[in-house]
VOPAGU-2260 file (C-alpha; in pm, 1 decimal, decimal comma):
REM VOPAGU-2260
SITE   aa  ch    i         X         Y         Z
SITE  UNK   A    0   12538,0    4197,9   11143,6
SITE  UNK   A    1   12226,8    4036,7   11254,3
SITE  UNK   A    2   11887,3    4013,6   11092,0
SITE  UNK   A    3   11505,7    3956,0   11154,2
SITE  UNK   A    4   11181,9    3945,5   10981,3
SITE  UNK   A    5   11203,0    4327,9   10951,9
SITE  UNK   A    6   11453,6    4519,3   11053,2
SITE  UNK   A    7   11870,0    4451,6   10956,5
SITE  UNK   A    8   12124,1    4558,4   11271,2
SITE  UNK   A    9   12439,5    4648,9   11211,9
SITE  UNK   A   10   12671,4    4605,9   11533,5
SITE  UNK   A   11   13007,5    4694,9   11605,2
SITE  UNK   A   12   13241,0    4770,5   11916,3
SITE  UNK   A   13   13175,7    5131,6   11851,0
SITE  UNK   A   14   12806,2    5217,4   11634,5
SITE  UNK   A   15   12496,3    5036,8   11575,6
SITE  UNK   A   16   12228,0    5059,3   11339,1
SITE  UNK   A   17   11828,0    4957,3   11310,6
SITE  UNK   A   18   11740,9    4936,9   10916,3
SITE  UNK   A   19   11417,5    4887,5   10832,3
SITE  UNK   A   20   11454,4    4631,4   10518,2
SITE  UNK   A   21   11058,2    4786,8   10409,0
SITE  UNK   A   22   11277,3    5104,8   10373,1
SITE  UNK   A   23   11548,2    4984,5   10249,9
SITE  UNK   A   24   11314,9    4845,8    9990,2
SITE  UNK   A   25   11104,9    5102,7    9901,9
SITE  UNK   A   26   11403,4    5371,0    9929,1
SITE  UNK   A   27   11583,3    5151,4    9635,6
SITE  UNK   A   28   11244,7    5161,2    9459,2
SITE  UNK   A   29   11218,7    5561,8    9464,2
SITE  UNK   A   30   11551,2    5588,3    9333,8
SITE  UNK   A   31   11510,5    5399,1    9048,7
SITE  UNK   A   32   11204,8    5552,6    8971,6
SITE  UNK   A   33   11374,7    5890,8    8961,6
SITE  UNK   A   34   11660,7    5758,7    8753,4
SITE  UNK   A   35   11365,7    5617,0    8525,7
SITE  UNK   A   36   11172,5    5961,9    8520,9
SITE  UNK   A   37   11502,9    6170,6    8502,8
SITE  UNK   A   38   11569,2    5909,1    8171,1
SITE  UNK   A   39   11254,1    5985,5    8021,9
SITE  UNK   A   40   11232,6    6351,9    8070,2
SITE  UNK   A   41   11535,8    6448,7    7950,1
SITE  UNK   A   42   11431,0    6233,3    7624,0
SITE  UNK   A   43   11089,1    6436,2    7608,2
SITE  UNK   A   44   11099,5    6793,4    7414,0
SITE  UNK   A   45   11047,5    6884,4    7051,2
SITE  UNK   A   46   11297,7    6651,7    6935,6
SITE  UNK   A   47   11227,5    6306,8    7111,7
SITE  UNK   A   48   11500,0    6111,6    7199,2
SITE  UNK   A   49   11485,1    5733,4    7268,0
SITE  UNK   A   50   11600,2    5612,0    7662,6
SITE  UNK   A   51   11896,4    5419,0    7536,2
SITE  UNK   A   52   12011,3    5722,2    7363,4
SITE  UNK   A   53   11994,5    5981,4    7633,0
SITE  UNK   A   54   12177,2    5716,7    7832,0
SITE  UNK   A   55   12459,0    5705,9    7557,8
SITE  UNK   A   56   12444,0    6089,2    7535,6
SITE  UNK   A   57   12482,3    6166,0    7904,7
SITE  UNK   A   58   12804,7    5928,6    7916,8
SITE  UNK   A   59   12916,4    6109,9    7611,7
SITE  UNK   A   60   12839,6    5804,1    7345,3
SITE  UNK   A   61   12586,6    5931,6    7144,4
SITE  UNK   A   62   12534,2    6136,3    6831,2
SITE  UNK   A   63   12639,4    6495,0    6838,0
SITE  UNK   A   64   12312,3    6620,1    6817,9
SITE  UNK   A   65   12171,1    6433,2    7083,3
SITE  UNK   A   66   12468,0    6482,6    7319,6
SITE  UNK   A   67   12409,8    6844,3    7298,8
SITE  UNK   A   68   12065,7    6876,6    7305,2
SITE  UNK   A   69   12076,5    6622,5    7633,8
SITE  UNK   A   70   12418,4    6754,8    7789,1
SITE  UNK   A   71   12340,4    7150,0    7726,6
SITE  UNK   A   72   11993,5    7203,3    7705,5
SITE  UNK   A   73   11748,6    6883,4    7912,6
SITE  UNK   A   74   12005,0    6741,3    8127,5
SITE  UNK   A   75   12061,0    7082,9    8382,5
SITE  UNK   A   76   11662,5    7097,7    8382,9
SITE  UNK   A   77   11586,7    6760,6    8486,6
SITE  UNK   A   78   11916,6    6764,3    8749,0
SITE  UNK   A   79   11755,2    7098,9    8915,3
SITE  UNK   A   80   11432,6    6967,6    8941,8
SITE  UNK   A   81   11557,4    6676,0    9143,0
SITE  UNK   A   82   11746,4    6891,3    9336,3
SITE  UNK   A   83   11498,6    7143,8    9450,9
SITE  UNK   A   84   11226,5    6862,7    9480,9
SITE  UNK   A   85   11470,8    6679,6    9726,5
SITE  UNK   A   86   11537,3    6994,0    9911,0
SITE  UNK   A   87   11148,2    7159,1    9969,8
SITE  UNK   A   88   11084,5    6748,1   10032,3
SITE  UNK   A   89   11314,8    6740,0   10312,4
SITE  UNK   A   90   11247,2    7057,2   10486,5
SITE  UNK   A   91   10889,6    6990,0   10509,5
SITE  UNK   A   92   10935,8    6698,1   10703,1
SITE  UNK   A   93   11184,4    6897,9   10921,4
SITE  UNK   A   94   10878,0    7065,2   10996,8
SITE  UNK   A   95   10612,6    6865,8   11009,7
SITE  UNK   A   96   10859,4    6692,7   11229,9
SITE  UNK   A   97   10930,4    6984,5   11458,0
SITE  UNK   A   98   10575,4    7148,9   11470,1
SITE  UNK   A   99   10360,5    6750,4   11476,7
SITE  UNK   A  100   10141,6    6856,4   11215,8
SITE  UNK   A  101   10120,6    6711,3   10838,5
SITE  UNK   A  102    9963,6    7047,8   10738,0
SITE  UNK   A  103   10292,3    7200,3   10777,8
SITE  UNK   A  104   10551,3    7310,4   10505,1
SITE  UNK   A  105   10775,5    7552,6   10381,8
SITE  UNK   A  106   10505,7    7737,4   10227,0
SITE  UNK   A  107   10287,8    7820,9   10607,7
SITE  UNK   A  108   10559,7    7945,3   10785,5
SITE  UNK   A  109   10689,8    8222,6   10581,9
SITE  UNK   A  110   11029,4    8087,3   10416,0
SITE  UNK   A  111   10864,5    8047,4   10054,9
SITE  UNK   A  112   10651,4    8394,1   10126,5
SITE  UNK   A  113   10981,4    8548,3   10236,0
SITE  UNK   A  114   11189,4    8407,2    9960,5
SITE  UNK   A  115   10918,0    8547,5    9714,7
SITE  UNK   A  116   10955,2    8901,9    9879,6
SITE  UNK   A  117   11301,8    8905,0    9860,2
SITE  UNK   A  118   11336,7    8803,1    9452,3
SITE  UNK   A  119   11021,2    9031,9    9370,4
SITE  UNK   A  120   11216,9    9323,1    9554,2
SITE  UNK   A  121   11534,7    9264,9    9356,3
SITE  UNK   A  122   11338,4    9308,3    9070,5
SITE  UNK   A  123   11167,9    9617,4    9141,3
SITE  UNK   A  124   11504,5    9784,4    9328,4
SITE  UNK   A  125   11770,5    9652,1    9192,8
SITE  UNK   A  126   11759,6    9469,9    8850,3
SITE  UNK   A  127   11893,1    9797,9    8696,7
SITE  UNK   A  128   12172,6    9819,1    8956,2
SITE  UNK   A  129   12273,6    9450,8    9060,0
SITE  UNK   A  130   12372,7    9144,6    8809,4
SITE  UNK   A  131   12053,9    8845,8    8806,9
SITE  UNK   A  132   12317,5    8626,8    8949,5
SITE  UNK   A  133   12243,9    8806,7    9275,4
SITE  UNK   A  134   11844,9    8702,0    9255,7
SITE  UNK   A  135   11939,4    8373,7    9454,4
SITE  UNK   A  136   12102,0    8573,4    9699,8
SITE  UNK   A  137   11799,7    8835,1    9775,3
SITE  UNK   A  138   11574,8    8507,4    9781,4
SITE  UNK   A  139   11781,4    8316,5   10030,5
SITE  UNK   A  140   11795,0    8645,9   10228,5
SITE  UNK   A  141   11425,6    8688,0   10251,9
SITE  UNK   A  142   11367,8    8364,9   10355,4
SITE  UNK   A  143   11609,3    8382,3   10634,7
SITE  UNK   A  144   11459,6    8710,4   10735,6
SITE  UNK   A  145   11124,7    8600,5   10699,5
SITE  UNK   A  146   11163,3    8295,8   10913,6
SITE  UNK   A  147   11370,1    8497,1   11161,0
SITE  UNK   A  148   11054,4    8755,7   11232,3
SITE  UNK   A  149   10866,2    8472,1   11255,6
SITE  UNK   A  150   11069,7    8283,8   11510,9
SITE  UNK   A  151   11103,8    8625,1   11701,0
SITE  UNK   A  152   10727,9    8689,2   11696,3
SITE  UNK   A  153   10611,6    8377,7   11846,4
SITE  UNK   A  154   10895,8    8368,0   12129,9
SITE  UNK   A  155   10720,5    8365,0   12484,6
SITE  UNK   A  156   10903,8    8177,2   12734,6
SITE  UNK   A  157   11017,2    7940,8   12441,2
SITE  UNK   A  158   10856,6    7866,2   12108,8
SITE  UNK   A  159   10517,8    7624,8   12068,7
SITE  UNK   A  160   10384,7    7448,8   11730,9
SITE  UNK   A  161   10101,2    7653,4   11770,5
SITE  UNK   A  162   10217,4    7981,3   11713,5
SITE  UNK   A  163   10489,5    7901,8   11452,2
SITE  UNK   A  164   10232,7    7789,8   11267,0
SITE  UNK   A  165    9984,1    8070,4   11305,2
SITE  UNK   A  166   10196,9    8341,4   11281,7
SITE  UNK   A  167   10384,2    8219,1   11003,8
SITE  UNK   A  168   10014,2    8218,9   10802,9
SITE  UNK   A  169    9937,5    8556,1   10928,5
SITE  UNK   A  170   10369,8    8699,9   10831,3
SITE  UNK   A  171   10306,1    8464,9   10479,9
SITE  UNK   A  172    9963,7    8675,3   10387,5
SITE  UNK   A  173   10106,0    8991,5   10469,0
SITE  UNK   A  174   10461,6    8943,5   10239,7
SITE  UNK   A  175   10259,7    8831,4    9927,9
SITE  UNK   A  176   10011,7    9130,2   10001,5
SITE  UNK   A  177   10324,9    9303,1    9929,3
SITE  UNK   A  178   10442,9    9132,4    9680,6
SITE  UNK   A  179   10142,8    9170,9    9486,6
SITE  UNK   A  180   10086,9    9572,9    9543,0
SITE  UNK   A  181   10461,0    9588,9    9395,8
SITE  UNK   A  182   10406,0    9409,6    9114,8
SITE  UNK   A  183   10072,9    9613,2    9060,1
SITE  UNK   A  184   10240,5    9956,5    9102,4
SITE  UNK   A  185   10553,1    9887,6    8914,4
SITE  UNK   A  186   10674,4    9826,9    8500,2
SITE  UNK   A  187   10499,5    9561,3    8332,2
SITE  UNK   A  188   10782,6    9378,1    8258,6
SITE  UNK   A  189   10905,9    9396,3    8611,7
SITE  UNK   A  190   10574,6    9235,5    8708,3
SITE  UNK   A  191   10639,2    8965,1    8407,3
SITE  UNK   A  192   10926,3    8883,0    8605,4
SITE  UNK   A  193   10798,1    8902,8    8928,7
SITE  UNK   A  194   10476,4    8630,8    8863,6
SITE  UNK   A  195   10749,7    8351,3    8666,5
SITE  UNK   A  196   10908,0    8372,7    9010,0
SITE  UNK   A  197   10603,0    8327,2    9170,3
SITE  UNK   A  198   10423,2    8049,5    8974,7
SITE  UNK   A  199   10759,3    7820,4    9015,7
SITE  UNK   A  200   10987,5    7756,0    8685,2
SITE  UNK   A  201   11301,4    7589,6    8591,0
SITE  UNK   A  202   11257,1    7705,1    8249,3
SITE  UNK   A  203   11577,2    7800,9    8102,7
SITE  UNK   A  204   11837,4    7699,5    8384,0
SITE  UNK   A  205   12160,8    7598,4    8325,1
SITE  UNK   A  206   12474,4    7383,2    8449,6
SITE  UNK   A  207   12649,3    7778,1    8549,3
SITE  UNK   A  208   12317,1    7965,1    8681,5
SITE  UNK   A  209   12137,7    7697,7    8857,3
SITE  UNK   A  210   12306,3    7375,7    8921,4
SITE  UNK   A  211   12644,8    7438,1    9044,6
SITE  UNK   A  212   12532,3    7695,9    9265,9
SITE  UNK   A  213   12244,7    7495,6    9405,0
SITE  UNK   A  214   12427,1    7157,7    9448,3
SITE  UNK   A  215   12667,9    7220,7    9752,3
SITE  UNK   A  216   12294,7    7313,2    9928,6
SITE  UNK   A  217   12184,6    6995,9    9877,5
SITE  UNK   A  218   12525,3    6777,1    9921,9
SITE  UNK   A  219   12601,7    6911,9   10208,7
SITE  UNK   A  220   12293,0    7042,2   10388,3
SITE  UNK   A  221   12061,5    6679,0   10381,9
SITE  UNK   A  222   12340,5    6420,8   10507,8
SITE  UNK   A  223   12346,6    6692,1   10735,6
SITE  UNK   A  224   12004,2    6637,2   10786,5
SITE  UNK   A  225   12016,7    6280,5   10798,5
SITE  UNK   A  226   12256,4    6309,3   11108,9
SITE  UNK   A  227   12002,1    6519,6   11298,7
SITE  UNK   A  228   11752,6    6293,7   11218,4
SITE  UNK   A  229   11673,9    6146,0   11541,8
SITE  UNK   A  230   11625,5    6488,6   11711,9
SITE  UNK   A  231   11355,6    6529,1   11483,7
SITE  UNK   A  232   11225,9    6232,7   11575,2
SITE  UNK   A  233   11239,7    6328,4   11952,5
SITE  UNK   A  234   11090,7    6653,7   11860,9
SITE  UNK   A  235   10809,8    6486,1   11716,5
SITE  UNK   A  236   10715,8    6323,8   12004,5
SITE  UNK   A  237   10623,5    6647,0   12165,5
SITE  UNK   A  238   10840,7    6872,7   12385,9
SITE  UNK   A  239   10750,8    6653,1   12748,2
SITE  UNK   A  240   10896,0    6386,9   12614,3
SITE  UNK   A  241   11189,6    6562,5   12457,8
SITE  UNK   A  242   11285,8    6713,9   12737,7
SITE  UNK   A  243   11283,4    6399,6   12950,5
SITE  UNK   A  244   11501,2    6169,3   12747,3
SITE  UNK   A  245   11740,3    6515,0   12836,1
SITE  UNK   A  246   11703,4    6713,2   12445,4
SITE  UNK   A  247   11814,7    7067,0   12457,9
SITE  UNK   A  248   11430,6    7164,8   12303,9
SITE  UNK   A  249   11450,1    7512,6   12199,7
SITE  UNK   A  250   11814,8    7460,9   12105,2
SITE  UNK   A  251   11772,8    7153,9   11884,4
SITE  UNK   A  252   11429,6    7336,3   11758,6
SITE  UNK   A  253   11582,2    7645,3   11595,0
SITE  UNK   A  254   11866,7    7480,0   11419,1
SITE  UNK   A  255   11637,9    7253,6   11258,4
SITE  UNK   A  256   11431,1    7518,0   11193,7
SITE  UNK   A  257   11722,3    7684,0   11018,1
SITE  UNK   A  258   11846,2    7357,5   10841,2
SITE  UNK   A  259   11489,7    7372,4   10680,6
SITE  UNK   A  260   11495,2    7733,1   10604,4
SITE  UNK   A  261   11796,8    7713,8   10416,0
SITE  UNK   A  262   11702,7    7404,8   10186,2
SITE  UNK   A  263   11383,1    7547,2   10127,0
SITE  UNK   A  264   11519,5    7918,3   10059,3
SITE  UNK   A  265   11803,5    7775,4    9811,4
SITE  UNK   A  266   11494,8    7568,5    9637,1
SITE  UNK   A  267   11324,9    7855,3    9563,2
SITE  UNK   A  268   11614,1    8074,2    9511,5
SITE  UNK   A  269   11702,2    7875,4    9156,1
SITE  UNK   A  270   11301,3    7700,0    9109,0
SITE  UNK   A  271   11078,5    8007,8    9206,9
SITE  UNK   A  272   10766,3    7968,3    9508,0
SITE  UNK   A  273   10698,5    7586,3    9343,7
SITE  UNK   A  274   10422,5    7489,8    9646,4
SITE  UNK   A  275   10293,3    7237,3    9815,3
SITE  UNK   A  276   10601,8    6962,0    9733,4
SITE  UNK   A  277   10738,5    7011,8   10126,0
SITE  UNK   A  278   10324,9    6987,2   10191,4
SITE  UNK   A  279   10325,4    6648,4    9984,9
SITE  UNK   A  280   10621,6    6505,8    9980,8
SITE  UNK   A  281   10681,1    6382,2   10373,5
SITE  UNK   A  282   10294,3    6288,3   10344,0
SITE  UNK   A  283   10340,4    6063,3   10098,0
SITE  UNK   A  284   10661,3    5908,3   10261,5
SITE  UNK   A  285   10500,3    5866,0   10594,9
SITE  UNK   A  286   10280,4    5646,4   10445,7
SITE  UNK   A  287   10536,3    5412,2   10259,3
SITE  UNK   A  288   10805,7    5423,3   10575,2
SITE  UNK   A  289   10634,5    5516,5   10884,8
SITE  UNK   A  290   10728,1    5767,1   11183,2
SITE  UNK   A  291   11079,1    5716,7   11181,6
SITE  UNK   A  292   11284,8    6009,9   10998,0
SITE  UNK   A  293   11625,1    5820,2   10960,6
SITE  UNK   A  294   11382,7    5641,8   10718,2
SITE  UNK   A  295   11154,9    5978,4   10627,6
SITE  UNK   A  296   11440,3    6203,1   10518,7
SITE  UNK   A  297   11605,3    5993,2   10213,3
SITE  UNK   A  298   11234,7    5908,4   10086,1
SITE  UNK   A  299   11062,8    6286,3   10149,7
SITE  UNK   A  300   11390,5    6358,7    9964,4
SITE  UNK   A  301   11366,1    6114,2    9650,8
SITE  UNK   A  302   10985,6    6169,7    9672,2
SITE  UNK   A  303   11001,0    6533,6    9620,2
SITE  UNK   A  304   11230,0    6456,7    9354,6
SITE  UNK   A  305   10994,2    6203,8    9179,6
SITE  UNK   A  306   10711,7    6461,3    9229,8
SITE  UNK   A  307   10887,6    6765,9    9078,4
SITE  UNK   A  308   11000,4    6580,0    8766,3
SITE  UNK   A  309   10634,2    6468,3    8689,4
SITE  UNK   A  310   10558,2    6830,0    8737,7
SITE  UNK   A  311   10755,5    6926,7    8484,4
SITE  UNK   A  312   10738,9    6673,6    8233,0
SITE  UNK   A  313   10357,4    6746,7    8216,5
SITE  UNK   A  314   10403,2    7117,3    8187,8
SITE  UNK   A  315   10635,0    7063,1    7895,7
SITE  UNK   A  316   10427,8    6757,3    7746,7
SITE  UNK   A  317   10078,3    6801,5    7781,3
SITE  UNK   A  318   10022,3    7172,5    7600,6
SITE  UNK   A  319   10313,5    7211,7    7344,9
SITE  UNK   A  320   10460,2    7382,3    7232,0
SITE  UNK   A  321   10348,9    7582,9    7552,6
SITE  UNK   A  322   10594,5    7526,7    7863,4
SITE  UNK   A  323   10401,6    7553,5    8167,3
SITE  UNK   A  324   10555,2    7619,4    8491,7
SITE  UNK   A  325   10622,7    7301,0    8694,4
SITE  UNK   A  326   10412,0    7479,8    8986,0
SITE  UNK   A  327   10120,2    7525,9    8810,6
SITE  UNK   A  328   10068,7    7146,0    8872,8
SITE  UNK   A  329   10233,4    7074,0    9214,5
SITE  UNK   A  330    9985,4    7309,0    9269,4
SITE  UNK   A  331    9714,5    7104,9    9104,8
SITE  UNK   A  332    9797,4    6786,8    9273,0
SITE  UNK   A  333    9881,6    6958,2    9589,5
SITE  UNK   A  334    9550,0    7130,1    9717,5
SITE  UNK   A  335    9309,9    6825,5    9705,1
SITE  UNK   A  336    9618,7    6641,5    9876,7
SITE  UNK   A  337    9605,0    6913,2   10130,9
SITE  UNK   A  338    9262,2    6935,9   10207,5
SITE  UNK   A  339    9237,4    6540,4   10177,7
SITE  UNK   A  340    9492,6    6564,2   10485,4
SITE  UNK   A  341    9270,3    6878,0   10630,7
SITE  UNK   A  342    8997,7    6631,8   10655,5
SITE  UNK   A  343    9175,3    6347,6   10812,5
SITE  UNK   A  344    9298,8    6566,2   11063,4
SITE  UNK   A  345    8982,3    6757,6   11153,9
SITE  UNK   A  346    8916,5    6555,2   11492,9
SITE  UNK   A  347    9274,6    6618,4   11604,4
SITE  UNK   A  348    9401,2    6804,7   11888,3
C-alpha cells in the first residue's frame, strides 16, 4: 500500500485501487451523520426518547416501553427511509451519469411516473380482488414498463441523452395525466389512496410490509452498482470516448439503465413518488467528491439517506400532531435546488 497527499493505492499481484482519502473522509462523515439522524429520529414522536436510550432500546437494553415503541413502531420507519433515500440517491446518479446532465433523475424519465401508474391502477382494478402486499409488485411493474416504452421510443440507430430525456418528460406527463383522470373518475377513498401514494409516505411501514421486502433491493442491487461504477464513469464522458477506450455503449447503457430502474421502482414501491432525492442527492455529492462515481455512488447513496430522514423528521416534528408526508418537503427543498442547477446550466450545450 502506498500513499500521497491525496489519494491511498492499494497494490497487489492481482487488483489495485485509487482511494481518494477526501472521500474516504467525507464518506465516513455521511455515515455518521446518518447514524446520528437515524438516533435522533427514532427518539422524536409523541413520547420523546433520549439518544442513549434508543441506543439501549435498539440493542435490546432498555425499558420495555421504550424497546417497543423504538423496536416496533420508529425503528422500521427510520430503517426504510434510509433505504429508499439510498436507493432513488443512487439511481439518479446512474443517470445523470449515463445521460451527462445534473437535471436528470428518476422522476424525468418515466420510472417514478410509471411506478405511480402502476400502484394508482392497483387501486382502482384490483384492491377488491388482489391482497395490498401485491401494491409493490404493480409499482415495480410500471416502472419497468414505463422505462421500457421509453427506451423503445427513443431507439434510432442506438439511444442518445437527448431523447431519453425528452421523451421520458413527454411519457412522465402523459402517465400522471392518467393517473389523475382515474383518481378523478373513481371512489373517493380510492383517490385517498391513490394521492398518499403520490405525495411520498412511509407512514405506517413495518419490519414485514416494508423492510424485509425492500432490503435484498438495496443489499444486493448497489454493491452491484458499485462494481459497474467505472462504466458509468466512461459513459459520462460521452459515447466518442466510450467507444474508443473499446465500451460496449448501448450494451453497458441499458443495463445501467435497468440497474437504476429497479432501485428507483423498489423505492417507490414501499415510499410512494417521494421526488426530487435522485434530482438532489448526486448534486450534492458531486460537489463534496467530484466526477468520479466509485466515489459518487456510496455518498449519492448515504446522501439520499441523510436527505430522506430530515424529510421525515420535519414532517413528523414541525406540525404535530399532524404527520406530513416526507415528500411534501423533498419537494420543498428540491425545486429551488433544481432550478438553482437549471440556472447554472443554462449556457450549456
Amino acid at each position: 500500500m502506498s500513499t500521497s497527499k491525496r489519494d491511498i493505492t492499494i497494490r497487489s499481484k492481482s487488483y489495485s485501487f485509487l482511494i481518494s482519502k477526501k472521500a474516504v473522509i467525507v464518506t465516513l462523515s455521511l455515515f455518521l451523520a446518518v447514524i446520528l439522524m437515524m438516533i435522533i429520529s427514532t427518539g422524536v414522536g409523541s413520547i420523546t426518547i433520549k439518544p442513549l436510550n434508543v441506543v439501549k432500546a435498539v440493542f435490546g437494553y432498555g425499558t420495555d416501553s421504550s424497546t417497543m415503541i423504538v423496536r416496533s413502531l420508529r425503528l422500521p420507519r427510520v430503517i426504510v427511509a434510509v433505504l429508499i433515500g439510498a436507493s432513488l440517491g443512487v439511481a439518479g446518479a446512474i443517470l445523470q451519469g449515463i445521460v451527462r446532465n445534473p437535471l436528470t433523475s428518476p422522476d424525468t424519465i418515466g420510472t417514478t411516473g410509471g411506478a405511480t401508474l402502476g400502484a394508482v391502477s392497483f387501486f382502482f382494478f384490483f384492491s377488491d380482488k388482489l391482497s395490498i402486499h401485491w401494491l409493490p409488485v404493480a409499482a415495480i411493474l410500471g416502472a419497468f414498463l414505463a422505462t421500457l416504452l421509453v427506451y423503445l421510443f427513443s431507439w434510432k440507430n442506438g439511444i442518445t441523452p437527448l431523447r431519453l430525456v425528452l421523451i421520458g418528460t413527454g411519457l412522465t406527463a402523459a402517465m400522471s395525466a392518467v393517473s389523475y383522470l382515474m383518481m378523478l373518475t373513481g371512489p373517493i377513498v380510492l383517490a385517498q389512496q391513490s394521492l398518499t401514494f403520490m405525495t411520498g409516505s412511509i407512514y405506517g411501514v413495518s419490519w414485514a410490509k416494508a423492510v424485509y421486502p425492500l432490503l435484498p433491493w438495496v443489499a444486493v442491487l448497489i454493491p452491484v452498482i458499485f462494481f459497474y461504477a467505472r462504466h458509468i464513469t466512461i459513459q459520462s464522458l460521452g459515447e466518442d470516448i466510450a467507444q474508443s477506450v473499446g465500451s460496449h455503449v448501448q450494451r453497458q447503457r441499458f443495463l445501467l439503465i435497468m440497474l437504476s430502474v429497479a432501485l428507483a421502482g423498489a423505492a417507490v414501491a414501499f415510499g410512494g413518488a417521494i421526488s426530487f432525492i435522485g434530482l438532489m442527492a448526486p448534486h450534492i455529492s458531486r460537489k463534496l467528491v467530484g466526477p468520479s462515481f466509485g466515489s459518487l455512488i456510496p455518498v449519492s447513496a448515504l446522501t439520499g439517506s441523510l436527505l430522506l430522514l430530515m424529510a421525515d423528521l420535519c414532517g413528523r416534528f414541525l406540525f404535530k400532531p399532524l404527520d406530513i408526508p416526507a415528500g411534501v418537503f423533498t419537494a420543498a427543498i428540491g425545486a429551488p435546488i433544481f432550478i438553482y442547477v437549471l440556472y447554472r446550466s443554462r449556457n450549456r450545450g
